[in-house]
Backbone atoms as SQL, in Angstrom:
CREATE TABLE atoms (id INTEGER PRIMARY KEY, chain TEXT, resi INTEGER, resn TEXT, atom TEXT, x REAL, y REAL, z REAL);
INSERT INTO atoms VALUES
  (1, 'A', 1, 'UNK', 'N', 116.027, 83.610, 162.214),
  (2, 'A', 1, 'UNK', 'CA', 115.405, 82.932, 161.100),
  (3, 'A', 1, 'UNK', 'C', 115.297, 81.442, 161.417),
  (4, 'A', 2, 'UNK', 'N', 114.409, 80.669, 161.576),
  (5, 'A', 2, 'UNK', 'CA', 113.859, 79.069, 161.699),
  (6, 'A', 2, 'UNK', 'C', 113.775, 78.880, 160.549),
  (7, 'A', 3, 'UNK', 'N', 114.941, 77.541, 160.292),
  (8, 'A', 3, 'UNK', 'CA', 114.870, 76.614, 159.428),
  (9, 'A', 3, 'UNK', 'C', 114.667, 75.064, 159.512),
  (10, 'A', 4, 'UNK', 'N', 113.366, 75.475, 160.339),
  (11, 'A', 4, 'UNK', 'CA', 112.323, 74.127, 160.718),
  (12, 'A', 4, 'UNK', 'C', 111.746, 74.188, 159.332),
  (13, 'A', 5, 'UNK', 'N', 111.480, 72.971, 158.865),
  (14, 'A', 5, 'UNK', 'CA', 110.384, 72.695, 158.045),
  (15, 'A', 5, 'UNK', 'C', 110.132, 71.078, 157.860),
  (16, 'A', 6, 'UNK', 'N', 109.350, 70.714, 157.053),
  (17, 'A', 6, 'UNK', 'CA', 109.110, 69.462, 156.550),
  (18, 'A', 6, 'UNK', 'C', 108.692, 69.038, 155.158),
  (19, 'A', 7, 'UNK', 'N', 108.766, 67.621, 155.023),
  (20, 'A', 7, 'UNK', 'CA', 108.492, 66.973, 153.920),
  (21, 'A', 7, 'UNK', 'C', 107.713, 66.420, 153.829),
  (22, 'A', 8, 'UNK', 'N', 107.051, 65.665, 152.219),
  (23, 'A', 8, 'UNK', 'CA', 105.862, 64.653, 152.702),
  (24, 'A', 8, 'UNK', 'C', 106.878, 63.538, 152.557),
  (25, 'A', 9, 'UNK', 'N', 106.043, 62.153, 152.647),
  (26, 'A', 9, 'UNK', 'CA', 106.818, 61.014, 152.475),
  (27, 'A', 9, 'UNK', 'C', 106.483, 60.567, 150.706),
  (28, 'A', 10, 'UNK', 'N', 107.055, 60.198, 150.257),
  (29, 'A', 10, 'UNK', 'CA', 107.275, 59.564, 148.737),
  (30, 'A', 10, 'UNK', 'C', 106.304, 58.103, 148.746),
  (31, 'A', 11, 'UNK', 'N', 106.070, 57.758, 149.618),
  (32, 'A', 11, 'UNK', 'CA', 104.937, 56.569, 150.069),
  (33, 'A', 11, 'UNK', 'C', 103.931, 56.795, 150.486),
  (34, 'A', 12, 'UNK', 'N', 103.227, 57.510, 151.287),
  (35, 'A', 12, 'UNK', 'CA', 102.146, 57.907, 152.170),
  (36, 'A', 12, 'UNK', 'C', 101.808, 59.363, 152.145),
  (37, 'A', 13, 'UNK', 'N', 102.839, 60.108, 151.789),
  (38, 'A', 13, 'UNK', 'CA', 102.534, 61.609, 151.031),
  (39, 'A', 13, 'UNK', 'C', 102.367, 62.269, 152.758),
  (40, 'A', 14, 'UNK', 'N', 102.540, 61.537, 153.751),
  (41, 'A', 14, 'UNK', 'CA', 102.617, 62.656, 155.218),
  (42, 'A', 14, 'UNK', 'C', 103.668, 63.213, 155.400),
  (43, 'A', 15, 'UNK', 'N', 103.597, 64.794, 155.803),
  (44, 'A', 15, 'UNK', 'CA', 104.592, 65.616, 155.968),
  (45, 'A', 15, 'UNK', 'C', 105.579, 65.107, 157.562),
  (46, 'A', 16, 'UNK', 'N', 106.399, 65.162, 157.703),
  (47, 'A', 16, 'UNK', 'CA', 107.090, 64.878, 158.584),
  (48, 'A', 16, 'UNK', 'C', 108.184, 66.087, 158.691),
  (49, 'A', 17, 'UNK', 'N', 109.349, 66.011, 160.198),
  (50, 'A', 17, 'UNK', 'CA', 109.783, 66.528, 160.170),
  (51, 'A', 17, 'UNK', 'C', 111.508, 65.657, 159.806),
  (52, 'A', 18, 'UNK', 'N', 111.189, 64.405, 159.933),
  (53, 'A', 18, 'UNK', 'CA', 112.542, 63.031, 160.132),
  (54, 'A', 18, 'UNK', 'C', 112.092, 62.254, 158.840),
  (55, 'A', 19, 'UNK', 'N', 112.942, 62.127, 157.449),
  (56, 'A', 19, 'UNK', 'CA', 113.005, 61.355, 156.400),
  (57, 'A', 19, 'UNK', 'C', 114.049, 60.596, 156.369),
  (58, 'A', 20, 'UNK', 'N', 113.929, 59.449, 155.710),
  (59, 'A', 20, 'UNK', 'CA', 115.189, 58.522, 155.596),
  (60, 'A', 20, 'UNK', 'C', 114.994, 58.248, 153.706),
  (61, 'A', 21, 'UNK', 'N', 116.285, 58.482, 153.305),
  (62, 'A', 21, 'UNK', 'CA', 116.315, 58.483, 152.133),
  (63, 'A', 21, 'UNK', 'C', 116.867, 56.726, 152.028),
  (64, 'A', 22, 'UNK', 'N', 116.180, 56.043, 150.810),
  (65, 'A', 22, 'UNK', 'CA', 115.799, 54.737, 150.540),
  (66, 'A', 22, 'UNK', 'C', 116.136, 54.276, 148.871),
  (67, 'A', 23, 'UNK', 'N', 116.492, 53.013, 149.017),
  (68, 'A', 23, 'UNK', 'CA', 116.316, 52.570, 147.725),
  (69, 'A', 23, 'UNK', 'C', 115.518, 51.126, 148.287),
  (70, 'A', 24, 'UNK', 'N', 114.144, 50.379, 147.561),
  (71, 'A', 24, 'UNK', 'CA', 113.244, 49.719, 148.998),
  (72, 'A', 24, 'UNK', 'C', 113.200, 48.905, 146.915),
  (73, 'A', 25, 'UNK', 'N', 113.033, 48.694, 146.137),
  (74, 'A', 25, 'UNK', 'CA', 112.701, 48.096, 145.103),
  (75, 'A', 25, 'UNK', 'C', 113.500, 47.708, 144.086),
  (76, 'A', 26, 'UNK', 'N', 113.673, 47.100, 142.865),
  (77, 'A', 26, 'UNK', 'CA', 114.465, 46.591, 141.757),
  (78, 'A', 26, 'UNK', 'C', 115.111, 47.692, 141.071),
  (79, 'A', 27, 'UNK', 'N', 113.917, 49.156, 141.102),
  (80, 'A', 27, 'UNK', 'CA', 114.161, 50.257, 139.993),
  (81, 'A', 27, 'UNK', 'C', 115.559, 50.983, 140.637),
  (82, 'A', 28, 'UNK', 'N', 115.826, 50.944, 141.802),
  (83, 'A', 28, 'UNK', 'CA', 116.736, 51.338, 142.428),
  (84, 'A', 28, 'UNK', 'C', 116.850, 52.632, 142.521),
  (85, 'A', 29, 'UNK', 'N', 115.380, 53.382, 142.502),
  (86, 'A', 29, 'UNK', 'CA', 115.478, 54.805, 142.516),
  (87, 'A', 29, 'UNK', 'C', 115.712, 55.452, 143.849),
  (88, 'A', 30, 'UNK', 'N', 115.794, 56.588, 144.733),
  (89, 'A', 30, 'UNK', 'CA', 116.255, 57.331, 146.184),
  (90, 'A', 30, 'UNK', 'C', 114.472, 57.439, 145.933),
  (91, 'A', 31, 'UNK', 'N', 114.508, 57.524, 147.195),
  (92, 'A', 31, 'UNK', 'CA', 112.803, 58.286, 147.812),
  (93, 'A', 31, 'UNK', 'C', 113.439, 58.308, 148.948),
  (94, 'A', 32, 'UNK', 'N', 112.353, 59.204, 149.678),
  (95, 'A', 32, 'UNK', 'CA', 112.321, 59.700, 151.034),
  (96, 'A', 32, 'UNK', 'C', 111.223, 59.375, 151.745),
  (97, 'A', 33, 'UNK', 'N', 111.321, 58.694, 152.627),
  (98, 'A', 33, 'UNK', 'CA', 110.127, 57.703, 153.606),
  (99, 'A', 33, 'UNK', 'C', 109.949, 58.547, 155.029),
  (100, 'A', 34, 'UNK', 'N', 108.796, 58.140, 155.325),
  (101, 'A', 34, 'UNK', 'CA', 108.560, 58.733, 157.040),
  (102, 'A', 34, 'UNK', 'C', 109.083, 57.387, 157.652),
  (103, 'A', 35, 'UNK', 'N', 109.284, 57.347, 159.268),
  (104, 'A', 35, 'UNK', 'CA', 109.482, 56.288, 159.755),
  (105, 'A', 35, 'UNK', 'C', 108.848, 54.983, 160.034),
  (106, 'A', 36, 'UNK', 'N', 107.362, 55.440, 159.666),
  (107, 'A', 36, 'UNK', 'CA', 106.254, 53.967, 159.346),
  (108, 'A', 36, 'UNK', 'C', 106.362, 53.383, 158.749),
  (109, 'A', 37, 'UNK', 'N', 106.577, 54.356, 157.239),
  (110, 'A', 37, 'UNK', 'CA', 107.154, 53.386, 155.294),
  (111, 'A', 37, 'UNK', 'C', 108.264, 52.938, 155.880),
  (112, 'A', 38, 'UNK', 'N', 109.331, 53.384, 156.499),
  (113, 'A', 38, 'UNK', 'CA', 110.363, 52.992, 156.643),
  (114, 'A', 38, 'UNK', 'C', 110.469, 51.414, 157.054),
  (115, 'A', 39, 'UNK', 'N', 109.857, 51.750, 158.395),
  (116, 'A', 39, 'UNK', 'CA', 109.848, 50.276, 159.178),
  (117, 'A', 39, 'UNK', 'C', 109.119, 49.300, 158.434),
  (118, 'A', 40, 'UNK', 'N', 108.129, 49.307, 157.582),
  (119, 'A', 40, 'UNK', 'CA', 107.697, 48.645, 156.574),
  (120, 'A', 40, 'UNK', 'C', 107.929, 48.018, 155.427),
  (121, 'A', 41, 'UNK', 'N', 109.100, 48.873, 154.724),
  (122, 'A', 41, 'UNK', 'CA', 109.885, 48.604, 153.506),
  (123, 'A', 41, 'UNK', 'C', 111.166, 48.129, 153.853),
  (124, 'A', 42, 'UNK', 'N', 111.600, 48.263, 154.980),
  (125, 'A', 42, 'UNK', 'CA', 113.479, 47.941, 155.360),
  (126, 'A', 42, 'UNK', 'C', 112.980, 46.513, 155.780),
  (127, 'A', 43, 'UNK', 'N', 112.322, 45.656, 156.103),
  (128, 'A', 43, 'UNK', 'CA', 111.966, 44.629, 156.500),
  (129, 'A', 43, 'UNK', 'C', 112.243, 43.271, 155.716),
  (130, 'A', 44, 'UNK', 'N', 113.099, 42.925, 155.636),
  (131, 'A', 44, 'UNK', 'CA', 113.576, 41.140, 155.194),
  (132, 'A', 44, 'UNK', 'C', 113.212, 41.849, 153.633),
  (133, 'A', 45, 'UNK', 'N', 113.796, 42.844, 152.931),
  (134, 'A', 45, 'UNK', 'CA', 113.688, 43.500, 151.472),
  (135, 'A', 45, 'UNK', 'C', 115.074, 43.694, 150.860),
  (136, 'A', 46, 'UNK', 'N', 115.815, 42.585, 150.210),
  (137, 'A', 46, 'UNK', 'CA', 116.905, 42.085, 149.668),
  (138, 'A', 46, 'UNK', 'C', 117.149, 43.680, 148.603),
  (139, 'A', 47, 'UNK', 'N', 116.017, 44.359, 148.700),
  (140, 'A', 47, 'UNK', 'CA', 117.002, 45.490, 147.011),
  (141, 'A', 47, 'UNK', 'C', 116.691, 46.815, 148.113),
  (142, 'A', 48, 'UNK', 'N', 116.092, 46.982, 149.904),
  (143, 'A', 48, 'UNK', 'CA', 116.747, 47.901, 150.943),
  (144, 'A', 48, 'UNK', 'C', 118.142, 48.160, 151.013),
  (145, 'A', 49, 'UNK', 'N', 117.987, 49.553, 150.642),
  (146, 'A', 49, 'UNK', 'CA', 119.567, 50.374, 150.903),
  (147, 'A', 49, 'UNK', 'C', 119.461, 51.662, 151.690),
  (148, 'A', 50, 'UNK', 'N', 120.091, 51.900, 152.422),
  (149, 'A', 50, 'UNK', 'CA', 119.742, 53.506, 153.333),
  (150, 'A', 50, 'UNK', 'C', 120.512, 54.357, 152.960),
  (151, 'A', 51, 'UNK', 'N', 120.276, 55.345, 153.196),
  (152, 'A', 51, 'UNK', 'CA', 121.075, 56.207, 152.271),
  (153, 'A', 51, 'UNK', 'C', 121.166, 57.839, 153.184),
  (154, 'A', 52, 'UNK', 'N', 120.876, 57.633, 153.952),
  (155, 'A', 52, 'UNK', 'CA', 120.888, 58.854, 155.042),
  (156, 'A', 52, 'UNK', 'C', 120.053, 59.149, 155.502),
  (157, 'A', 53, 'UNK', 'N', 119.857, 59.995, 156.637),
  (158, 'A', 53, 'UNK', 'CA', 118.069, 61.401, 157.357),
  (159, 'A', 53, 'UNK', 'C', 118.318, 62.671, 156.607),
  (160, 'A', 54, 'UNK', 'N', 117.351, 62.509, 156.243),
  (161, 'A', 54, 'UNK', 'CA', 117.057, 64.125, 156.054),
  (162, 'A', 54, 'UNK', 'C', 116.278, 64.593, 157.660),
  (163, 'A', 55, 'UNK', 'N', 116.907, 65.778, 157.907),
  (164, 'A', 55, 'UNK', 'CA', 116.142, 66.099, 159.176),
  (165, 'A', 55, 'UNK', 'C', 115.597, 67.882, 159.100),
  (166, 'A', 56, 'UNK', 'N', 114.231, 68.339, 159.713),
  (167, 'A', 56, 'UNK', 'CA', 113.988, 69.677, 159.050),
  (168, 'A', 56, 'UNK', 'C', 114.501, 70.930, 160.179),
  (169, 'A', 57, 'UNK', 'N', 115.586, 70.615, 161.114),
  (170, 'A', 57, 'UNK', 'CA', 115.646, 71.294, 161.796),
  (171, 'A', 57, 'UNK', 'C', 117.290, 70.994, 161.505),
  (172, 'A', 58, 'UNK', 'N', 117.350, 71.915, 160.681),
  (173, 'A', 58, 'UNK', 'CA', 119.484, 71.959, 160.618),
  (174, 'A', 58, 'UNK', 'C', 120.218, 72.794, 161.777),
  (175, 'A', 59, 'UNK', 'N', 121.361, 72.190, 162.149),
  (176, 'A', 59, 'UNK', 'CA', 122.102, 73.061, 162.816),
  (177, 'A', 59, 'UNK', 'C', 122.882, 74.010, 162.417);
């Protein structure tokens, strides 16, 4: 049984198989980013918090 799969991103809506869960704004809500939003939003962003990978291939 393969428990490959993926997600979209909470920013850009592309499925990926590597998410990084985020708090990137004031509202301080979790989303899940691909690594483009990522590198985009973690950038000199004082209310960036990381919060783990989600990854779609578990061991």
């Amino acid at each position: 049984m393969s428990r490959d799969r993926e997600k979209p991103c909470s920013l850009c809506a592309k499925s990926a198989p590597v998410l990084y869960r985020i708090q990137y704004d004031e509202s301080g809500e979790w989303i899940f980013v691909c690594r483009e939003c990522w590198n985009r939003v973690s950038q000199d962003n004082p209310f960036y918090v990381y919060g783990g990978t989600w990854k779609a291939h578990k061991r």
